[in-house]
Biotite code that builds the C-alpha atoms (Angstrom):
import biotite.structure as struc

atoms = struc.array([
    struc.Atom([25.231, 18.251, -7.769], chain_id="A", res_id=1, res_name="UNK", atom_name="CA", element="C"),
    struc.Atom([21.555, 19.808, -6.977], chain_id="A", res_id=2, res_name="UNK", atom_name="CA", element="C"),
    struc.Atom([19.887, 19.094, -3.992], chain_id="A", res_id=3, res_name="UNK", atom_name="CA", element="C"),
    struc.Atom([16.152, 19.559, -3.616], chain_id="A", res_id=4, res_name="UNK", atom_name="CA", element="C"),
    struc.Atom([14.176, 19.154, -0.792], chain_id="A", res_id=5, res_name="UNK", atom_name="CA", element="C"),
    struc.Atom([10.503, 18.506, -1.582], chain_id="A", res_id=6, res_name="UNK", atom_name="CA", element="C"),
    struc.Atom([7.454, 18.148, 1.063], chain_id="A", res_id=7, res_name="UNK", atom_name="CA", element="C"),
    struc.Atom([3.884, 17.668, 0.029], chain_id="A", res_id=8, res_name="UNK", atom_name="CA", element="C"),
    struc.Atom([2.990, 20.558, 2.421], chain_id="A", res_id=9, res_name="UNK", atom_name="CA", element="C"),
    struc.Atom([4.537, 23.110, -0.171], chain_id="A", res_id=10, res_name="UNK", atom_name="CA", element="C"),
    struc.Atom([2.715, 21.793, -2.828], chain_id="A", res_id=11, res_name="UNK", atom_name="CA", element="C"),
    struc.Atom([1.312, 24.307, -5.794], chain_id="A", res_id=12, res_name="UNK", atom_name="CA", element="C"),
    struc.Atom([-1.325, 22.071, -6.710], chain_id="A", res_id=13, res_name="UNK", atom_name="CA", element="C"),
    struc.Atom([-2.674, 18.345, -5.698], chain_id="A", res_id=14, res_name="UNK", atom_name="CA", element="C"),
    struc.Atom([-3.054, 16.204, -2.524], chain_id="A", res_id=15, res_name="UNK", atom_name="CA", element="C"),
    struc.Atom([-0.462, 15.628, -0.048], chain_id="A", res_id=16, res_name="UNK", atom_name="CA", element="C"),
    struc.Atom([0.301, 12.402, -1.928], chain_id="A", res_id=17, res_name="UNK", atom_name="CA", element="C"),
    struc.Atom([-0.475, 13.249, -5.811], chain_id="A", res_id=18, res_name="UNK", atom_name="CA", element="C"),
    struc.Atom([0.985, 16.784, -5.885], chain_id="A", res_id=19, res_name="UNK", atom_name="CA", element="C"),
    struc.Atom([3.134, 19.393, -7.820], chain_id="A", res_id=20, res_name="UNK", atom_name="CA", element="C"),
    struc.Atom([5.937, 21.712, -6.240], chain_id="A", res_id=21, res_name="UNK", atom_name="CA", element="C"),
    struc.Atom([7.042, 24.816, -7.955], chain_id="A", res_id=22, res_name="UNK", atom_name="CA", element="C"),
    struc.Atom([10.523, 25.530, -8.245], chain_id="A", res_id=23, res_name="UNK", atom_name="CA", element="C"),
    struc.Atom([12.609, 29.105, -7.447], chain_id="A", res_id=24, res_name="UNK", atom_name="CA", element="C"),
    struc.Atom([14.073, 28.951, -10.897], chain_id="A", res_id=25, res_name="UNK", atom_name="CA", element="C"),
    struc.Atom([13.790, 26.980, -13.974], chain_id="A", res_id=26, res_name="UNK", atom_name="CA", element="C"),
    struc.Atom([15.306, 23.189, -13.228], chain_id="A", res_id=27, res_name="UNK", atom_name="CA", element="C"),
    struc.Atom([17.535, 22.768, -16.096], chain_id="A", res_id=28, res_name="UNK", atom_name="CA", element="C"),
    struc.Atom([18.898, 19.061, -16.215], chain_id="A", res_id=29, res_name="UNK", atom_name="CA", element="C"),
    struc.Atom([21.407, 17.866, -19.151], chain_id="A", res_id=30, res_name="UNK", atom_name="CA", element="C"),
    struc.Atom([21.784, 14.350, -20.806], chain_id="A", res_id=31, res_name="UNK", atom_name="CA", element="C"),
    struc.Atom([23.851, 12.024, -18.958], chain_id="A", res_id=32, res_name="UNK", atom_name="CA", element="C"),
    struc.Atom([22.708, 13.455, -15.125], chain_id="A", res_id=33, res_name="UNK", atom_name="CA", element="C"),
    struc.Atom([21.501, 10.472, -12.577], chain_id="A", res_id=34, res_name="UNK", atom_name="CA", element="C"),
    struc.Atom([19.186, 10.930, -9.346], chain_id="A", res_id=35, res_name="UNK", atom_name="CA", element="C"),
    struc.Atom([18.316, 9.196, -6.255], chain_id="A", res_id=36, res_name="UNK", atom_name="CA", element="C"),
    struc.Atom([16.119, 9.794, -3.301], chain_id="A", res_id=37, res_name="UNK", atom_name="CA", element="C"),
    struc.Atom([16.889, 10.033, 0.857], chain_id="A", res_id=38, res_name="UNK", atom_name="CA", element="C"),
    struc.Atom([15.511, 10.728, 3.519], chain_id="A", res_id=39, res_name="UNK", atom_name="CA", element="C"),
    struc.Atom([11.505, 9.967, 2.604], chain_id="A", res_id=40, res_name="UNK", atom_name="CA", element="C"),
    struc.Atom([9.394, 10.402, 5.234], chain_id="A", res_id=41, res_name="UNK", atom_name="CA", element="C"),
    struc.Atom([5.360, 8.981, 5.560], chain_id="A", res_id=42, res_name="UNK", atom_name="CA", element="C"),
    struc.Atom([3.588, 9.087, 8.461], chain_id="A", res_id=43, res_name="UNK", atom_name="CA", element="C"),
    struc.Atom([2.159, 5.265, 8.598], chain_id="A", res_id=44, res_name="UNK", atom_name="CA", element="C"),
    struc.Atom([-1.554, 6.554, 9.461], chain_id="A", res_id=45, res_name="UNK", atom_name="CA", element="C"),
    struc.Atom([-3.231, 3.674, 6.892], chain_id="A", res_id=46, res_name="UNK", atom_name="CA", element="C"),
    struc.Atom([-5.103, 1.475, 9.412], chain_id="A", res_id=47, res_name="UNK", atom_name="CA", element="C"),
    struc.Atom([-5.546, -2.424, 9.382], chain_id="A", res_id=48, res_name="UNK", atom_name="CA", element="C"),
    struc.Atom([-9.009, -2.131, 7.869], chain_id="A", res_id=49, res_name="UNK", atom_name="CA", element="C"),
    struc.Atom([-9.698, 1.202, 5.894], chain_id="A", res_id=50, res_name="UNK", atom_name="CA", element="C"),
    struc.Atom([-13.496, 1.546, 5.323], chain_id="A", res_id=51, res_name="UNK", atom_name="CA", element="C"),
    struc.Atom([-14.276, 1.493, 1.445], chain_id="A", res_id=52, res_name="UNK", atom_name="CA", element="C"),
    struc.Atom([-10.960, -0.117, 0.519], chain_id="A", res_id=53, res_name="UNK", atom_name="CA", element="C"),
    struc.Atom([-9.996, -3.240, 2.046], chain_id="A", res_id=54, res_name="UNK", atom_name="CA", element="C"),
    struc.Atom([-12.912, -3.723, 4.934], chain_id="A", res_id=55, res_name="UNK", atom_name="CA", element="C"),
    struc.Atom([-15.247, -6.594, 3.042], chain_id="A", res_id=56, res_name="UNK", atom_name="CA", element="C"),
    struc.Atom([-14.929, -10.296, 2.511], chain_id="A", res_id=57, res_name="UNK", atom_name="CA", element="C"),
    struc.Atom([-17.532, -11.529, 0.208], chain_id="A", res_id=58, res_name="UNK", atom_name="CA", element="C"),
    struc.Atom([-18.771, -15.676, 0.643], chain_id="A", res_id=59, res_name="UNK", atom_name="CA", element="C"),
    struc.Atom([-20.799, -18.052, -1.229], chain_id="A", res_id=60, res_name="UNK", atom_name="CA", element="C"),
    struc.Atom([-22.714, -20.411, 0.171], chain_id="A", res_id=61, res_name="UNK", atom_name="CA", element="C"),
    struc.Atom([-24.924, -22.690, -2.328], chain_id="A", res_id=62, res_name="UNK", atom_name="CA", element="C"),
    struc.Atom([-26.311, -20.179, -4.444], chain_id="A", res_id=63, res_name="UNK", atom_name="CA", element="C"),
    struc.Atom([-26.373, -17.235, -2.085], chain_id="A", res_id=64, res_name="UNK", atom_name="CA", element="C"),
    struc.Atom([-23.600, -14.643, -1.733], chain_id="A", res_id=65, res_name="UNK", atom_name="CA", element="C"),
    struc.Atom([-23.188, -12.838, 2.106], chain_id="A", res_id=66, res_name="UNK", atom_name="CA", element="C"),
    struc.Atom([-21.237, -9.988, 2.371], chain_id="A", res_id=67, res_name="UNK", atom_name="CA", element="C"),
    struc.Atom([-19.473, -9.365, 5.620], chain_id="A", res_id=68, res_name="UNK", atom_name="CA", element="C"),
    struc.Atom([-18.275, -5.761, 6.795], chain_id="A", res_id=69, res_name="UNK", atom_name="CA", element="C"),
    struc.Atom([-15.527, -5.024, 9.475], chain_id="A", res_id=70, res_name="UNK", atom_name="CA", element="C"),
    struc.Atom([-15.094, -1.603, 11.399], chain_id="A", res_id=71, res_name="UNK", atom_name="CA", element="C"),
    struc.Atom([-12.557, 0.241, 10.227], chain_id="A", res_id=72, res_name="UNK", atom_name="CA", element="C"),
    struc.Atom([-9.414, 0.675, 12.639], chain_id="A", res_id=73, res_name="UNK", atom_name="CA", element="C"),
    struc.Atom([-5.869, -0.580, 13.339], chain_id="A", res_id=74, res_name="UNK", atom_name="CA", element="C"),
    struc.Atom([-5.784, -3.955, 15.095], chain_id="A", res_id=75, res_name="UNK", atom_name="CA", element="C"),
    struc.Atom([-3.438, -6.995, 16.137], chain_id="A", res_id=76, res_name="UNK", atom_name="CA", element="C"),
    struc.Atom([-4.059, -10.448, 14.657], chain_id="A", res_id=77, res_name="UNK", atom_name="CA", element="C"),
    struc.Atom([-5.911, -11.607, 17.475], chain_id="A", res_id=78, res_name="UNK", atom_name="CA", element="C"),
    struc.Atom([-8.725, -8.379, 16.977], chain_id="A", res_id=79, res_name="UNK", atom_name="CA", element="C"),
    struc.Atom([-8.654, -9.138, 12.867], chain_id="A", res_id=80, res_name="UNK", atom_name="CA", element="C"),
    struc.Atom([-9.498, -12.487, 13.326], chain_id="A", res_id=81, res_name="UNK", atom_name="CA", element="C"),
    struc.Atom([-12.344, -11.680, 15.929], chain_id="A", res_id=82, res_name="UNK", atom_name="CA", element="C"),
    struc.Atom([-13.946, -9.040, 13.963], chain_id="A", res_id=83, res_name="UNK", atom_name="CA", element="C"),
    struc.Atom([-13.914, -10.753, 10.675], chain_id="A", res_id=84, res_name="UNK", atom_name="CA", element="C"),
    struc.Atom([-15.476, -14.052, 12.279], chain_id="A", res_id=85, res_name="UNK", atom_name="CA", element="C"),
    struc.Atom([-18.425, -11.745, 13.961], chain_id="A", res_id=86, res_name="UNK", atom_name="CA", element="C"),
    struc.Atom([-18.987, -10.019, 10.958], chain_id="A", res_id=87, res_name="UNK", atom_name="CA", element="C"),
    struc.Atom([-19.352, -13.375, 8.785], chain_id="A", res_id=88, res_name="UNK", atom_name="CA", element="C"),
    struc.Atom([-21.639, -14.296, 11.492], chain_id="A", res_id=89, res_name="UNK", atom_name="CA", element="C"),
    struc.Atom([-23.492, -11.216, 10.957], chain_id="A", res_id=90, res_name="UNK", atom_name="CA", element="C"),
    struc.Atom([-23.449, -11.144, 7.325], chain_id="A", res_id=91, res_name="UNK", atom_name="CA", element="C"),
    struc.Atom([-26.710, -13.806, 7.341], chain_id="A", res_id=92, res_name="UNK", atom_name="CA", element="C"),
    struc.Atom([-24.322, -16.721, 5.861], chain_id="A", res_id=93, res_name="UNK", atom_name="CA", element="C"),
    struc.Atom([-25.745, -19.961, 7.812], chain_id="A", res_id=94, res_name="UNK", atom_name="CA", element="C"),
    struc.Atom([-23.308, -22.017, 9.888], chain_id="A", res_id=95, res_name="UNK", atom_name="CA", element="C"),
    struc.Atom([-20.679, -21.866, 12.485], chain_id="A", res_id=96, res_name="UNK", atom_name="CA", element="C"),
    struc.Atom([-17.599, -19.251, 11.940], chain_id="A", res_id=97, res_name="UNK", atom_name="CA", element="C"),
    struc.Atom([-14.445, -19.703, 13.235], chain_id="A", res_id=98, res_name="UNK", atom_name="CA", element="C"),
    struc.Atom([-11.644, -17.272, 12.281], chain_id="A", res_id=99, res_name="UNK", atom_name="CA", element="C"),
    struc.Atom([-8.228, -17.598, 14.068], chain_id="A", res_id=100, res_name="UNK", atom_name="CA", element="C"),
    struc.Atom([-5.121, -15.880, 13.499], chain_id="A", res_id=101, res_name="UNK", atom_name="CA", element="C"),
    struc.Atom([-1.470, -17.556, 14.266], chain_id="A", res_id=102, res_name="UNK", atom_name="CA", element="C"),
    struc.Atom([0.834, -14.912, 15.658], chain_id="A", res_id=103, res_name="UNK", atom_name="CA", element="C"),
    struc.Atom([4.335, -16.629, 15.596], chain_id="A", res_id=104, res_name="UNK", atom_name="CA", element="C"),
    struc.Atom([3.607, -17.662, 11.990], chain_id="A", res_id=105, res_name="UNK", atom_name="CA", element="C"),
    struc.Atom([1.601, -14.770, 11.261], chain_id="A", res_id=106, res_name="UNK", atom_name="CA", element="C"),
    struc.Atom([-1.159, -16.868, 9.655], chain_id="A", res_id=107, res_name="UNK", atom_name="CA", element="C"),
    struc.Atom([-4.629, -16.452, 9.533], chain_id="A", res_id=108, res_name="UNK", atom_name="CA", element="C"),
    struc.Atom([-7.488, -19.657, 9.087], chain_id="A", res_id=109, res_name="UNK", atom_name="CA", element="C"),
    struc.Atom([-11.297, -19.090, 8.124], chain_id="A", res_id=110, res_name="UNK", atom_name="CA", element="C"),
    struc.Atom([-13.612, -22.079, 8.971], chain_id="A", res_id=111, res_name="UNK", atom_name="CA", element="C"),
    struc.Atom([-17.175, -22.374, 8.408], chain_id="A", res_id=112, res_name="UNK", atom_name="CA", element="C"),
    struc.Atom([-19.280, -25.685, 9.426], chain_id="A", res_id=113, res_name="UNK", atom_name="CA", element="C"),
    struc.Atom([-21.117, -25.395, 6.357], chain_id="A", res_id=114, res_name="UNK", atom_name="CA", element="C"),
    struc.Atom([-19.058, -25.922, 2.808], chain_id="A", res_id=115, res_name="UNK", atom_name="CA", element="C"),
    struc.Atom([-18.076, -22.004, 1.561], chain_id="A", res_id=116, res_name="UNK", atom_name="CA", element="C"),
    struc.Atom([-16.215, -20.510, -0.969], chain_id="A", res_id=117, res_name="UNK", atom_name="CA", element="C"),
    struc.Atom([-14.629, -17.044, -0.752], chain_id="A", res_id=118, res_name="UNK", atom_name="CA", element="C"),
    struc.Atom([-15.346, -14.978, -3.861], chain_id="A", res_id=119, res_name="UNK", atom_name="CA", element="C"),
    struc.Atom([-14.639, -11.244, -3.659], chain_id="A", res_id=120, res_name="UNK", atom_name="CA", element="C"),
    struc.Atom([-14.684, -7.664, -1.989], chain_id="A", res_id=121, res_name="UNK", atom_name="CA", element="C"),
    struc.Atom([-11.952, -5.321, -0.592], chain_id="A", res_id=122, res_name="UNK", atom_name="CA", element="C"),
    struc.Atom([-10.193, -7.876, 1.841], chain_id="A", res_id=123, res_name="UNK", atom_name="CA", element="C"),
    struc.Atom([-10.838, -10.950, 0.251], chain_id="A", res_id=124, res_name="UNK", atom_name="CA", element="C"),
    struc.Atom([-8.360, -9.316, -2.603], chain_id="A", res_id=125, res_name="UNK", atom_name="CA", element="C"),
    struc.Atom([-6.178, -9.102, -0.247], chain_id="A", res_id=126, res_name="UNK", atom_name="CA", element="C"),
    struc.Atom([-6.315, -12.505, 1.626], chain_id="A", res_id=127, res_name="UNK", atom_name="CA", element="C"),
    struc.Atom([-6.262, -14.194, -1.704], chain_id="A", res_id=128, res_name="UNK", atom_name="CA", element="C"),
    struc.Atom([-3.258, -12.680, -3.011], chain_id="A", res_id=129, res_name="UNK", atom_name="CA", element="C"),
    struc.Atom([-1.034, -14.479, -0.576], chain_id="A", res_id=130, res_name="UNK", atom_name="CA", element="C"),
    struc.Atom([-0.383, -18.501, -0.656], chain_id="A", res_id=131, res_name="UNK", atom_name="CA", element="C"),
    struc.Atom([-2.993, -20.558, 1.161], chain_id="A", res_id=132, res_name="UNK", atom_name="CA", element="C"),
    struc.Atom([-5.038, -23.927, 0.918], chain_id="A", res_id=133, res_name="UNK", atom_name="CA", element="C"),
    struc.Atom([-8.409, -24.709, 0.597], chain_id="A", res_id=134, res_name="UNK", atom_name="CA", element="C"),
    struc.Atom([-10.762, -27.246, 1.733], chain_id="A", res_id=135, res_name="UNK", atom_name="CA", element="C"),
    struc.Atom([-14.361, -27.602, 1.276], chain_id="A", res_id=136, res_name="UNK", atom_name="CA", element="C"),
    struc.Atom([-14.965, -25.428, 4.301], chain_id="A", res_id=137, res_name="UNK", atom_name="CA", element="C"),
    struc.Atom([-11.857, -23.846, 4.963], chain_id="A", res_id=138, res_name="UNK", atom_name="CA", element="C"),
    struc.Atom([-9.139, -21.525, 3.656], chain_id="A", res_id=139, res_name="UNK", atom_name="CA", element="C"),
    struc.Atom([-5.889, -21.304, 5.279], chain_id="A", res_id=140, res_name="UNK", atom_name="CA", element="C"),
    struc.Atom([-3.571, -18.349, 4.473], chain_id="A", res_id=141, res_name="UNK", atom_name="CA", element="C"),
    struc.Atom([0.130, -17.276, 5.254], chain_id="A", res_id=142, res_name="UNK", atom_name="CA", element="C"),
    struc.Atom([1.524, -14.062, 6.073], chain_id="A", res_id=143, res_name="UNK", atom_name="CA", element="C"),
    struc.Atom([-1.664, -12.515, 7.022], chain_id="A", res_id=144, res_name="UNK", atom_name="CA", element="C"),
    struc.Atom([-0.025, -8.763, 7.439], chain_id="A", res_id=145, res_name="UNK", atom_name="CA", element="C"),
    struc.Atom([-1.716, -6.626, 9.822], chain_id="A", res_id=146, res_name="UNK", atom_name="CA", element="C"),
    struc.Atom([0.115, -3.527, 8.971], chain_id="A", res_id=147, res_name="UNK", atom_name="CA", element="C"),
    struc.Atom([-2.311, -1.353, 6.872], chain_id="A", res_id=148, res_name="UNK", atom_name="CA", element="C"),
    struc.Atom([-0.110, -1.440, 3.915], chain_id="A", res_id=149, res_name="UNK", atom_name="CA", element="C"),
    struc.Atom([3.627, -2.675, 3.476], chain_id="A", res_id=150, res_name="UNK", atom_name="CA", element="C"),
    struc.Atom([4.789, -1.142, 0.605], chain_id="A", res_id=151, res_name="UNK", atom_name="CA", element="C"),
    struc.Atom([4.978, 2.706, -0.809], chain_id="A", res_id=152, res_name="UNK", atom_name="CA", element="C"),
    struc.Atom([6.031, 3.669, -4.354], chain_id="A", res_id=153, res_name="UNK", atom_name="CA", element="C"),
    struc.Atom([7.292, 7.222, -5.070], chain_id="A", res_id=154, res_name="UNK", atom_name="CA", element="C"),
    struc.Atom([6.922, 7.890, -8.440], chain_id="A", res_id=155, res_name="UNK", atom_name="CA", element="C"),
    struc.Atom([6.824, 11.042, -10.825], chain_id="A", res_id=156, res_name="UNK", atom_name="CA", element="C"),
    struc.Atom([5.382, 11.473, -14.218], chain_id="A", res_id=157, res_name="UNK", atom_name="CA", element="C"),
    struc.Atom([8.302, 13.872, -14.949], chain_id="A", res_id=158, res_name="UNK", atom_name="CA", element="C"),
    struc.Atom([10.415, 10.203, -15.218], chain_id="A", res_id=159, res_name="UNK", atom_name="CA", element="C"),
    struc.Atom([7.529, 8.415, -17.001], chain_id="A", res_id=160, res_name="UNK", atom_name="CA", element="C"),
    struc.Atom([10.178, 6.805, -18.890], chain_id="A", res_id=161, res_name="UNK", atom_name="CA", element="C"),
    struc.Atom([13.109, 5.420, -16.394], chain_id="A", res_id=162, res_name="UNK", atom_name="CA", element="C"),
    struc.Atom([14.828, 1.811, -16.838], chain_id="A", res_id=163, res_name="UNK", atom_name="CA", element="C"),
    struc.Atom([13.473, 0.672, -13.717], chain_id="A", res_id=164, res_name="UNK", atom_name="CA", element="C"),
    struc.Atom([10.201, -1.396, -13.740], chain_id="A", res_id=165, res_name="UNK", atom_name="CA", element="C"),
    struc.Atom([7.792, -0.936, -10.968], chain_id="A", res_id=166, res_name="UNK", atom_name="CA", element="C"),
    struc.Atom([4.358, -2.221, -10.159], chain_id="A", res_id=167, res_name="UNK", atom_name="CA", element="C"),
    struc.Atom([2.019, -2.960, -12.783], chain_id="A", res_id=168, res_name="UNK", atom_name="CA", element="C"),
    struc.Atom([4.856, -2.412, -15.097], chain_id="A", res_id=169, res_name="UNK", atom_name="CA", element="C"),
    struc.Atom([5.165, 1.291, -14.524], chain_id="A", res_id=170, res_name="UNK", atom_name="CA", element="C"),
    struc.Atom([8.905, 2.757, -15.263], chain_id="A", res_id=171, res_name="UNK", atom_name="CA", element="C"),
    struc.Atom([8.035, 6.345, -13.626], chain_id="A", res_id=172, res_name="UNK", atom_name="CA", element="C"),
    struc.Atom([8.981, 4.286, -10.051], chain_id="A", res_id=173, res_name="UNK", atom_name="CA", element="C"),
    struc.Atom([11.540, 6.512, -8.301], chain_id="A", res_id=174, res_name="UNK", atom_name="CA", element="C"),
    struc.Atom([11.627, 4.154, -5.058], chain_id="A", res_id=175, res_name="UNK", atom_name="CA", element="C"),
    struc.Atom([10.479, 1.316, -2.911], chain_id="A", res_id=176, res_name="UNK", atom_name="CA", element="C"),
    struc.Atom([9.934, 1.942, 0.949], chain_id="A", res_id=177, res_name="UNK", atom_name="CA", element="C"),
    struc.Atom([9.219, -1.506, 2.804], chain_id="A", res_id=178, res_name="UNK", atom_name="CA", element="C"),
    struc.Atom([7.092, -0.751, 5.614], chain_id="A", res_id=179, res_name="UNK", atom_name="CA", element="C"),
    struc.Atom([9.310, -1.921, 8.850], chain_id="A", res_id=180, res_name="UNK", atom_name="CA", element="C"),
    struc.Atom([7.709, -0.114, 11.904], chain_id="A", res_id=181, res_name="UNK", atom_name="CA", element="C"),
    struc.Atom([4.127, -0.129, 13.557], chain_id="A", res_id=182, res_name="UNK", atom_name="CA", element="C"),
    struc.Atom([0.815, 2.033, 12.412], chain_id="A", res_id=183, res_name="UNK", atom_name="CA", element="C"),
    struc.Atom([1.238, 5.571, 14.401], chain_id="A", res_id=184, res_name="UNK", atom_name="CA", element="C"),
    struc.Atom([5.178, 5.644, 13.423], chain_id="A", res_id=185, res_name="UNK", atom_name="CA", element="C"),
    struc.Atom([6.889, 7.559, 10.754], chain_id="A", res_id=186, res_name="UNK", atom_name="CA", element="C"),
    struc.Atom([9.085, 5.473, 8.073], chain_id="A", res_id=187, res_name="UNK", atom_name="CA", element="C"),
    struc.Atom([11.998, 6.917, 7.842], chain_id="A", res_id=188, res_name="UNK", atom_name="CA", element="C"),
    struc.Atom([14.077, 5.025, 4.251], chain_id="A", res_id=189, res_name="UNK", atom_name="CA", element="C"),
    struc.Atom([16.916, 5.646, 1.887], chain_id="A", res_id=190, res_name="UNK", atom_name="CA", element="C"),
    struc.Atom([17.484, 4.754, -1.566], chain_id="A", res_id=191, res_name="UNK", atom_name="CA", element="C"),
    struc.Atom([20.304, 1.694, -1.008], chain_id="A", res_id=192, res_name="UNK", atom_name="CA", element="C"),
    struc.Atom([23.988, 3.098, -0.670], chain_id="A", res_id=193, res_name="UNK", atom_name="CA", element="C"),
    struc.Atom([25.278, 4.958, -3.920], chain_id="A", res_id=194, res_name="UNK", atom_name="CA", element="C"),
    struc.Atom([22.262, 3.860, -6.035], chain_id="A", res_id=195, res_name="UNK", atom_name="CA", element="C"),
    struc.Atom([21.285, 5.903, -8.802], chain_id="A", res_id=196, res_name="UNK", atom_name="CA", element="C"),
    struc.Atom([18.788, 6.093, -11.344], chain_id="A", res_id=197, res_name="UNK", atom_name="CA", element="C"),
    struc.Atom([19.962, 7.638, -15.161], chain_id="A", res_id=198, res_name="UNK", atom_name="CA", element="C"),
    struc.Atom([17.491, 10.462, -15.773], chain_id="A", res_id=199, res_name="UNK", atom_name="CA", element="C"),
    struc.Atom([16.416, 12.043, -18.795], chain_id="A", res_id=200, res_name="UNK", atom_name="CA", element="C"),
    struc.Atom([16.974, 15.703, -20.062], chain_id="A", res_id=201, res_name="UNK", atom_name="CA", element="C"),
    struc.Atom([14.591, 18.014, -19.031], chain_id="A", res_id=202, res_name="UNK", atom_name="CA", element="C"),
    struc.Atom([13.620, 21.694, -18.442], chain_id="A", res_id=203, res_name="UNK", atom_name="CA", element="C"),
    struc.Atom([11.000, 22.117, -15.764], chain_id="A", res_id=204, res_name="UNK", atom_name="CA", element="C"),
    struc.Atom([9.953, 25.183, -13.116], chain_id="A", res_id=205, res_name="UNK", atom_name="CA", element="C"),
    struc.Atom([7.286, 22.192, -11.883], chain_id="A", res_id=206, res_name="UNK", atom_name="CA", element="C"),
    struc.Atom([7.750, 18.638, -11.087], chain_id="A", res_id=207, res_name="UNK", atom_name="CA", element="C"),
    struc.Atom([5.170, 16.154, -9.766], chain_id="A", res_id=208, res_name="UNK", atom_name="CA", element="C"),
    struc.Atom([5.139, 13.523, -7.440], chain_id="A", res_id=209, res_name="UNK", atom_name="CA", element="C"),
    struc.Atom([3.264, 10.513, -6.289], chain_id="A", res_id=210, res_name="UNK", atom_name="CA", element="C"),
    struc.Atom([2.734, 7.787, -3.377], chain_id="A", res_id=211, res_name="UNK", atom_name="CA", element="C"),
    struc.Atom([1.301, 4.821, -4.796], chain_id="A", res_id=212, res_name="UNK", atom_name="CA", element="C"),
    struc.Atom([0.594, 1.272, -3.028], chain_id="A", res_id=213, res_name="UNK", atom_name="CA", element="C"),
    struc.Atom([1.294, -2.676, -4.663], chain_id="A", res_id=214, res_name="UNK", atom_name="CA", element="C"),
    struc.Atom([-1.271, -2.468, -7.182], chain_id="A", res_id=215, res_name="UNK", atom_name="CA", element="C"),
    struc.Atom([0.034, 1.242, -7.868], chain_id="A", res_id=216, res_name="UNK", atom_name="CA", element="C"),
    struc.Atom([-3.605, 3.234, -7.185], chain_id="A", res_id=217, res_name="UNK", atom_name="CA", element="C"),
    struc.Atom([-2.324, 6.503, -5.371], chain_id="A", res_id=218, res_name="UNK", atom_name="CA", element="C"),
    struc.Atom([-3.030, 6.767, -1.835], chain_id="A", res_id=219, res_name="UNK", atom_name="CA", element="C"),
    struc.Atom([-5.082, 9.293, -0.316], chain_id="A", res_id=220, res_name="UNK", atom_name="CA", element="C"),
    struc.Atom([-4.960, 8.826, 3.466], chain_id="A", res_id=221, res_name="UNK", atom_name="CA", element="C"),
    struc.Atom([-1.676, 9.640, 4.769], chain_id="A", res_id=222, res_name="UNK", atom_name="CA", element="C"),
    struc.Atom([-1.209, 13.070, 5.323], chain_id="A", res_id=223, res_name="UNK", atom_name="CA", element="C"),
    struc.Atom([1.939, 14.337, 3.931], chain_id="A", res_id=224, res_name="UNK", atom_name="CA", element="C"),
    struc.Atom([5.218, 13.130, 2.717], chain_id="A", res_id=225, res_name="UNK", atom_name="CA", element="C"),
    struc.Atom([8.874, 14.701, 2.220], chain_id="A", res_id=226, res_name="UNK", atom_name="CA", element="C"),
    struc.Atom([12.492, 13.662, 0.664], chain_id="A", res_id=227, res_name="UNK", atom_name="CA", element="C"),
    struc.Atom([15.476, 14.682, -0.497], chain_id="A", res_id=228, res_name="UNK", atom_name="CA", element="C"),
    struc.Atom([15.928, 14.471, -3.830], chain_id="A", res_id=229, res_name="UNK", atom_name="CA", element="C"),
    struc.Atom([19.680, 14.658, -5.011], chain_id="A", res_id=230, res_name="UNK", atom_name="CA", element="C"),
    struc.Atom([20.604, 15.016, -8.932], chain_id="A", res_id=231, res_name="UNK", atom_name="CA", element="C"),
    struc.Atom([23.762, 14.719, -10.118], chain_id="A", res_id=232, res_name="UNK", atom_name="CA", element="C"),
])
């Protein structure tokens, strides 16, 4: 059994989430050897509302599209809700906003006097990937997260051909890590108890990692990662 411990900080080459760490010696791994992950840490620094990714909620109203912008920043329901209704109001689309966000239920509701329809941006991707209902001026939507993301992917194009399926049908997924603690926190997760992944044979002095989000695009604002990768 081999035990490597790998941070992002030691990297050779890369970011501190798409990297490349360079072993002592040559990493010689047989057929028939299986691995699993402990230990991964990630500092949850991704806020609520990240400007250029998720902070814009596109409308149409008639023929004319508005474009509404929040401030980026890590905020409660109650702040989401307020700063996406004043920037609707400021976006220039006519009519009365209301935006409200349900806490025990964890539900958000966008209301507009006039008759809208939601059609694009960063966080309107995001809003309208999750169940809701729609009325002529309305749109209400369940589990409205706040948490700036709530799910990491390790992978590694080193196991670009694994059994295990991962987002966007990618089977170089190493691990899931479900986001359970607040923004400011570091996620501490293991692989589930005496899991392990088959691996193929391989002869390697690098290996390369990544940290990827739902829709598998790597992420590029939290600031390092480590685990322990175990083969055996």
């Amino acid at each position: 059994m081999r035990q490597i411990f790998v941070d992002s900080r030691d990297r050779v080459s890369g970011s501190t989430t798409d990297f490349a760490i360079q072993f002592p010696e040559t990493l010689v791994i047989e057929p028939g050897h299986k691995m699993r992950i402990d230990n991964l840490r990630i500092p949850l620094a991704v806020p609520t509302i990240q400007t250029g990714k998720n902070d814009t909620l596109q409308v149409l109203l008639g023929a004319t599209y508005y474009l509404a912008t929040m401030p980026q920043g890590n905020v409660d329901g109650t702040v989401l809700a307020s700063n996406l209704q004043g920037a609707l109001g400021a976006s220039g689309a006519p009519g009365s906003w209301s935006v409200t966000y349900d806490l025990a239920n964890i539900a958000m509701r966008i209301q507009c006097s006039n008759a809208f329809t939601i059609v694009g941006a960063g966080y309107a991707t995001q809003l309208l990937s999750h169940p809701y209902t729609q009325t002529s001026n309305s749109y209400s939507f369940t589990y409205v997260s706040v948490l700036g993301i709530d799910m990491f992917y390790l992978s590694s194009s080193r196991f670009s051909n694994l059994d295990t399926i991962g987002p966007q049908g990618a089977h170089d997924t190493l691990m899931c890590a479900v986001v359970t603690q607040p923004f400011g926190t570091v996620l501490d997760t293991d692989m589930p108890y005496e899991t392990w992944i088959p691996i193929p044979a391989m002869t390697a002095q690098q290996m390369d990692f990544q940290l990827r989000d739902r829709s598998y695009n790597t992420l590029s604002i939290v600031p390092n990662i480590s685990f322990l990768l175990t083969i055996d």
